[in-house]
C-alpha distance (Angstrom), angle and dihedral (degrees) to the residues before:
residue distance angle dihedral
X1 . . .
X2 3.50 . .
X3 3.81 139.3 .
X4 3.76 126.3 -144.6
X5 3.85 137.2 155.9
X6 3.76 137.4 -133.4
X7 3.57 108.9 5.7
X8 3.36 136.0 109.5
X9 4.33 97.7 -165.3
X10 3.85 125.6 86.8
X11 4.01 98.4 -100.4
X12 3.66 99.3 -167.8
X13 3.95 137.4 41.1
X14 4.16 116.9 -148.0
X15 3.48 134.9 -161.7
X16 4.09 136.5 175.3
X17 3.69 113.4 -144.5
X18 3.90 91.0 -21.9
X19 3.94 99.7 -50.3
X20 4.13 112.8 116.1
X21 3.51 103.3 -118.4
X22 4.15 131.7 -161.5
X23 3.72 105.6 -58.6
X24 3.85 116.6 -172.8
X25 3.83 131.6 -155.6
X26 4.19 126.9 -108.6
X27 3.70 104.9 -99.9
X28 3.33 108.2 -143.3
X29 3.79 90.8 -144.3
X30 3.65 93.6 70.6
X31 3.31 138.0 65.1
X32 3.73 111.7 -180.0
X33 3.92 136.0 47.2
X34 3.62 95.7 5.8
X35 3.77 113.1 -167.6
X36 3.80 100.0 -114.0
X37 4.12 102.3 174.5
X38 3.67 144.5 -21.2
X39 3.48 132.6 -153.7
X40 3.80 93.2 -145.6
X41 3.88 108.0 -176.7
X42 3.35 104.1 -25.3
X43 3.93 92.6 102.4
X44 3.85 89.0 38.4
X45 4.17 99.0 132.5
X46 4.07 102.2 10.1
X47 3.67 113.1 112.1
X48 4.00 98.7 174.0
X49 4.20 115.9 97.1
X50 3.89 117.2 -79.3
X51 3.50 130.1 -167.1
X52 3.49 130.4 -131.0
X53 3.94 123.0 -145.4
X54 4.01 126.1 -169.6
X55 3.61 120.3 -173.6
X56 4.09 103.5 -161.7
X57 4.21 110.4 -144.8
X58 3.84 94.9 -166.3
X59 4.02 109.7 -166.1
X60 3.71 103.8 -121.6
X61 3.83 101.0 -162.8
X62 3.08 111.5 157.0
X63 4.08 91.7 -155.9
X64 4.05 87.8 64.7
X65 4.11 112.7 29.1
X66 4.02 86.3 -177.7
X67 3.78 87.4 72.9
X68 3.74 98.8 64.2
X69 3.81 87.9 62.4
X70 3.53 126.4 101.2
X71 3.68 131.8 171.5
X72 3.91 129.0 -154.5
X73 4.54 100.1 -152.6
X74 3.94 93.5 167.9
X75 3.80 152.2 -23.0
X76 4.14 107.4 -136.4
X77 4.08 114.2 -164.0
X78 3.50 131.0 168.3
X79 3.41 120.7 -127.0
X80 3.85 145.6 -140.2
X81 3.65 122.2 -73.2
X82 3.98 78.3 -121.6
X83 3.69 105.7 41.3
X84 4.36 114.3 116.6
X85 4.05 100.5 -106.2
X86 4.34 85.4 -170.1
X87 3.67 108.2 118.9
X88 3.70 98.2 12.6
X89 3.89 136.6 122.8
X90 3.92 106.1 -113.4
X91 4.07 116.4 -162.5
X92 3.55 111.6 -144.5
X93 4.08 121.9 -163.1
X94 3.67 119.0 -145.2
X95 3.89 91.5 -113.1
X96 4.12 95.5 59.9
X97 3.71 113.7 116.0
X98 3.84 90.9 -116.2
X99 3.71 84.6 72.4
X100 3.89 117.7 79.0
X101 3.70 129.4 174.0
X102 3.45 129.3 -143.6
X103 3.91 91.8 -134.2
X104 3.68 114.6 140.1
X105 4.40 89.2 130.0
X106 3.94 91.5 46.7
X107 3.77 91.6 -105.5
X108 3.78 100.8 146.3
X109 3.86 112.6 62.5
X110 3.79 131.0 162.0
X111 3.51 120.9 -89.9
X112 3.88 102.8 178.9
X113 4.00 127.3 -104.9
X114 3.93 84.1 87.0
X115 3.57 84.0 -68.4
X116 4.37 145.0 138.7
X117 3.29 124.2 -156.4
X118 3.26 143.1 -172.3
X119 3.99 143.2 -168.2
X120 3.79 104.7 -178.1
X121 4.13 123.1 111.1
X122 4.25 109.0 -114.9
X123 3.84 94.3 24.2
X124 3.89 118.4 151.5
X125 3.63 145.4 -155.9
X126 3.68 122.7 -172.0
X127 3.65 127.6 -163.3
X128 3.98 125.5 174.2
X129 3.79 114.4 -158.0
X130 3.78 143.1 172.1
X131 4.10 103.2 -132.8
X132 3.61 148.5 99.1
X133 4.01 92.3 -124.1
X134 4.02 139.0 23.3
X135 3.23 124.2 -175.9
X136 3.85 119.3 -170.0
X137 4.06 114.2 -142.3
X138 3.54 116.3 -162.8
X139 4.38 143.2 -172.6
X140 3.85 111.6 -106.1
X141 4.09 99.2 -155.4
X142 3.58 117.8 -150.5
X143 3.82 97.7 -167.6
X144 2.79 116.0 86.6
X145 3.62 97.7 19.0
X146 3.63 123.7 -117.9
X147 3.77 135.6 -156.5
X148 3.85 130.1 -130.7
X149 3.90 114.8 -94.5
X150 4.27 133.4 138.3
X151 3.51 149.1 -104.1
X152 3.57 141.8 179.1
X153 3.51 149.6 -121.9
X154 3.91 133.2 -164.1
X155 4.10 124.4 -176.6
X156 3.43 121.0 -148.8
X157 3.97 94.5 -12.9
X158 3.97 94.2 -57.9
X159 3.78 116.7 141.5
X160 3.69 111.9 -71.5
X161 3.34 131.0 -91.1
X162 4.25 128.3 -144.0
X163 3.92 127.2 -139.5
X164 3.75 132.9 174.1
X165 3.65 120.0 -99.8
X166 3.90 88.1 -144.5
X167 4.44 109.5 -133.8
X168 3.68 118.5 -118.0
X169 3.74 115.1 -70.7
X170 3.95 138.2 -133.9
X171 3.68 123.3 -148.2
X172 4.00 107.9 -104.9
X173 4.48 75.9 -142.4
X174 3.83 100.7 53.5
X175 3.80 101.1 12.1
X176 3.94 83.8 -129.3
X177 3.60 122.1 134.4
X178 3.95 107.7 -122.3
X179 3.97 134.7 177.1
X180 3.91 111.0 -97.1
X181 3.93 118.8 -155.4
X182 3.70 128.3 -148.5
X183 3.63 89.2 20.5
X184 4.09 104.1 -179.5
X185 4.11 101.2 -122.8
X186 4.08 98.1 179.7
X187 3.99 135.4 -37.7
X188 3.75 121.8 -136.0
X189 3.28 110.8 -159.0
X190 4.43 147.3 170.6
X191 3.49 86.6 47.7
X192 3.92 123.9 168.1
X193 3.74 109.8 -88.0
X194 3.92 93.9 -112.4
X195 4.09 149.2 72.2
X196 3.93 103.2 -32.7
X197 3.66 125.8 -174.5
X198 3.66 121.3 -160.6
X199 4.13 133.2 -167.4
X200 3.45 119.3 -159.0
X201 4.15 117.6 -160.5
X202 4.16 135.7 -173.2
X203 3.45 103.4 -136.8
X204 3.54 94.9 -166.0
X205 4.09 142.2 17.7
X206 3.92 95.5 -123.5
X207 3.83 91.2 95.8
X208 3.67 136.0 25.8
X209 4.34 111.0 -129.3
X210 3.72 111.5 -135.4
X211 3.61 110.4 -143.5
X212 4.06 81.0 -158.1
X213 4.10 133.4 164.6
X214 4.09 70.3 -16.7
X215 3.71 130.4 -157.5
X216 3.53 137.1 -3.3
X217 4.14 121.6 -158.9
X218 3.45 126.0 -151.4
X219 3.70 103.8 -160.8
């Protein structure tokens, strides 16, 4: 995955183990861990070690320096049925069993980007976990707009714990507002190395919290 900003072209060109693979254009719309390829099936069945080549195609106007910059966030693989999983960063989606809703009145509801959302005061999410760390990643929507407000999250029935449920955001480029994926929400970290369990809360209806491309375990 890769991130880049104001341009509408396909700025890089990927292959696995010599074989083009799916390549997908900049949206302008986004500004942050932009899907840049996917190796779809191809590897479906192989278990030996591949290797992954990106050839970056920066735009090099000179009328708009912002589109010769490009990004790389992350590289997500999945692995073996055998591979160790201790001390590695897991990436949850919203839709995994680990992740239950507390949605008896229909509060959550999807709101695209792989993601649920809701706007109602006392809502929960629960996720159990084996790590040392979770962070929670969320979408930022800029339409409609949203203001600031809080929530809260507690782990394992400790005292809770507030974070910023960040207002809709313009680009500094375009002065538009525009959605933002992966958005970082709050990181809980120096956990116990064990079976966690952790409730997540809106505190208040000013905002909607986007369980989004979700939650990512160190364990």
């Amino acid at each position: 995955m890769f991130a880049a900003e104001g341009s509408s072209s396909q700025p890089w060109n990927c292959t696995v183990d010599n074989h083009e693979i799916i390549n997908f254009l900049v949206e302008t719309g986004e500004i942050t861990n932009i899907f840049a390829c996917d190796s779809a099936d191809i590897l479906q069945g192989t278990t030996g070690e591949h290797t992954l080549n990106v050839q970056l195609i920066p735009n090099n106007s000179t009328t708009n320096a912002t589109q010769s910059t490009v990004w790389l966030d992350s590289i997500l693989y999945q692995p073996l049925p055998t591979d160790p999983l201790d001390s590695v960063m897991l990436r949850i989606h919203n839709s995994d069993p680990s992740v239950s809703y507390g949605n008896s009145s229909g509060a959550w509801t999807f709101q695209g980007y792989q993601s649920n959302a809701t706007g109602t005061t006392a809502t929960s999410m629960n996720f159990a976990f084996n790590g040392s760390s979770v962070t929670l990643y969320s979408v930022n929507f800029g339409n409609p707009i949203y203001n600031a407000s809080t929530a809260f999250y507690t782990i394992d029935g400790t005292s809770s714990t507030d974070f910023v449920l960040p207002g809709s955001t313009n680009v500094s480029s375009t002065g538009n507002y525009t959605d933002i994926i992966n958005y970082p929400l709050f990181t809980a970290s120096d956990l116990s190395e064990s079976h966690q369990h952790i409730e997540v809360a809106t505190s208040y209806n000013a905002l909607k919290i986007h369980n989004g491309s979700p939650s990512i375990i160190s364990s």
